[in-house]
C-alpha positions as CSV (number, residue, x, y, z in Angstrom):
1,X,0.0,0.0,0.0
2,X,1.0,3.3,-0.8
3,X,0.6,6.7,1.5
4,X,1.2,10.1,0.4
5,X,2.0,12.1,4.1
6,X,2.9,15.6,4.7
7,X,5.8,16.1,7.1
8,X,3.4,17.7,9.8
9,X,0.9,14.9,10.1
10,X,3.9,12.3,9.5
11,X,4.2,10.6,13.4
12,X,0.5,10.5,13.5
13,X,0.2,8.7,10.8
14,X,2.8,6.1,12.0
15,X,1.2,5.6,15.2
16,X,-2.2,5.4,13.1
17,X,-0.5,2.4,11.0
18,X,1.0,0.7,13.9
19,X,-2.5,0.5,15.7
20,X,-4.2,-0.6,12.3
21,X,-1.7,-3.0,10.8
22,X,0.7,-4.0,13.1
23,X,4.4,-3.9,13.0
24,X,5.1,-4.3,9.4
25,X,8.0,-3.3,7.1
26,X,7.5,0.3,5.6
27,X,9.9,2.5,3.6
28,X,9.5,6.3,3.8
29,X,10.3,8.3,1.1
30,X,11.7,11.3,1.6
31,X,11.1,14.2,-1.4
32,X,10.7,10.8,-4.0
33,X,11.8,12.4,-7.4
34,X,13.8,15.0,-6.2
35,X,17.6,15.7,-6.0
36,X,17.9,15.0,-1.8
37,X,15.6,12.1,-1.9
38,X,15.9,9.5,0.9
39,X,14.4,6.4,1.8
40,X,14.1,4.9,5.6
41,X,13.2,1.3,5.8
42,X,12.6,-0.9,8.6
43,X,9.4,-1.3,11.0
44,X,6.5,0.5,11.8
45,X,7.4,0.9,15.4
46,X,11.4,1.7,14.6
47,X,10.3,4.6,12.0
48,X,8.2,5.7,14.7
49,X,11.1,6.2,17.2
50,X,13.0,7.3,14.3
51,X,10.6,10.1,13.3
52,X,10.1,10.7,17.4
53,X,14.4,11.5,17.0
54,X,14.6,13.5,13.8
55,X,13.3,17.0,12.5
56,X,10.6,16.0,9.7
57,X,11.0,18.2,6.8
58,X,9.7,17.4,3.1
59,X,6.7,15.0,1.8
60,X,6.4,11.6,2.3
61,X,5.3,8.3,0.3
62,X,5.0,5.3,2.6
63,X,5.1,2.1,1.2
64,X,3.8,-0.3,3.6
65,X,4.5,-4.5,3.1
66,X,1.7,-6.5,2.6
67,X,0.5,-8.8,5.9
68,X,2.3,-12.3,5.9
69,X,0.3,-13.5,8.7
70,X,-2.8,-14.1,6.3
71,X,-3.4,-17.4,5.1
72,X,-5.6,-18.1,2.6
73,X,-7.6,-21.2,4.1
74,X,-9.3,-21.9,0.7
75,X,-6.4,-22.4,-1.1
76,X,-4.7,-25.6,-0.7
77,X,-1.7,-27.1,-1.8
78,X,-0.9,-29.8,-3.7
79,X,2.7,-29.3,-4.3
80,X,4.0,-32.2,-2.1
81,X,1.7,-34.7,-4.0
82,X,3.2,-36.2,-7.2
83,X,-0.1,-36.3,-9.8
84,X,-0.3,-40.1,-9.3
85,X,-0.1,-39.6,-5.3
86,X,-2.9,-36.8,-5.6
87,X,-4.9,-38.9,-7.4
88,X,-4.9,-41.9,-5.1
89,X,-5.3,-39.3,-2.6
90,X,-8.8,-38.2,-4.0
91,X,-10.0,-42.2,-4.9
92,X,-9.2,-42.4,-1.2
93,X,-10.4,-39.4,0.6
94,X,-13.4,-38.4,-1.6
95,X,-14.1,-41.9,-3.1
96,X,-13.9,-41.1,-6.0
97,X,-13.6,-43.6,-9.7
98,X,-9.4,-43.2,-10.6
99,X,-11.5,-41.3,-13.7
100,X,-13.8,-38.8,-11.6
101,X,-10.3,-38.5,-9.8
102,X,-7.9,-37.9,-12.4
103,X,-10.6,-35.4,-14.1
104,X,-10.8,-33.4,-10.1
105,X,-7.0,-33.6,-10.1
106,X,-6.8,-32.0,-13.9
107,X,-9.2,-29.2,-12.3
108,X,-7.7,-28.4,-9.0
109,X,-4.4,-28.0,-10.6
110,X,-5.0,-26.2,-13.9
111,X,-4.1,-28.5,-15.9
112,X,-5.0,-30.8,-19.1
113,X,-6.8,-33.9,-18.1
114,X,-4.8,-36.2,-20.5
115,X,-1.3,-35.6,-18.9
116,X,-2.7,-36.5,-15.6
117,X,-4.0,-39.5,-17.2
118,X,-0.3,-40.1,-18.3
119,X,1.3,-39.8,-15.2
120,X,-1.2,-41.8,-13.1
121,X,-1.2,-44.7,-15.9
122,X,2.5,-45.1,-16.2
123,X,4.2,-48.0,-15.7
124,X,7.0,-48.4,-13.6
125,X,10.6,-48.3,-15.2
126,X,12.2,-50.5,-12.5
C-alpha cells in the first residue's frame, strides 16, 4: 500500500498504522523524485522512534509490506503430492472412480486432463 503524508501529520500517521496494521516493514520516502531524496526502511514501530528522534522536513510516500500472517484457508496445496499420489489421494479421501479422480485432479491443478492420465497410468521403469 501506498501513502502520500505531509511532514506535519507524518508521526501520526505512523502511530495510526501501527495501531491498524501491526508492525510491518515500511519504507518512507523522503522528497521521492527530487535531487535530496531519501528512503528509511525498517518497521512500523522503529520509523516511529525514528521520526520521534529526527526533524521532519519534506513530503512523504510510505510504502507499507503487505500482511504475511494471512493465510488463505481456501487455497490448498498440492505441491507435495506427485499427480499419481494426488490422485490416489482423491480415490481415497473423496471416493472417488481413478476417472472422476484424475478429471478433479486436472481441475484443481490447472491443468489438461490427458497428462494427468499419463502420469497416473504409467508404468514403472524399474
Amino acid at each position: 500500500m501506498l501513502f502520500y503524508e505531509s511532514p506535519h501529520r507524518l508521526k501520526e500517521t505512523l502511530n495510526a498504522l501501527l495501531k491498524g496494521m501491526g508492525d510491518r516493514q515500511i519504507t518512507l520516502c523522503r522528497e521521492l523524485t527530487k535531487r535530496y531524496e531519501e528512503f528509511i526502511r525498517g518497521t512500523i514501530s522503529e520509523l516511529i522512534n525514528w521520526a520521534q528522534a529526527t526533524e521532519i522536513r519534506g513530503e512523504f510516500v510510505i510504502v507499507v509490506a503487505g500482511n504475511d500472517a494471512i493465510v488463505d484457508e481456501d487455497v490448498i496445496s498440492y505441491d507435495h503430492l506427485t499427480l499419481k499420489e494426488h490422485v490416489e489421494e482423491l480415490m481415497v479421501t473423496d471416493n472417488l472412480s481413478a476417472k472422476e479422480a484424475i478429471k478433479a485432479v486436472a481441475v484443481l491443478r490447472g491443468t489438461v486432463k490427458r497428462d494427468v492420465y499419463a502420469q497416473y497410468h504409467q508404468l514403472d521403469e524399474k
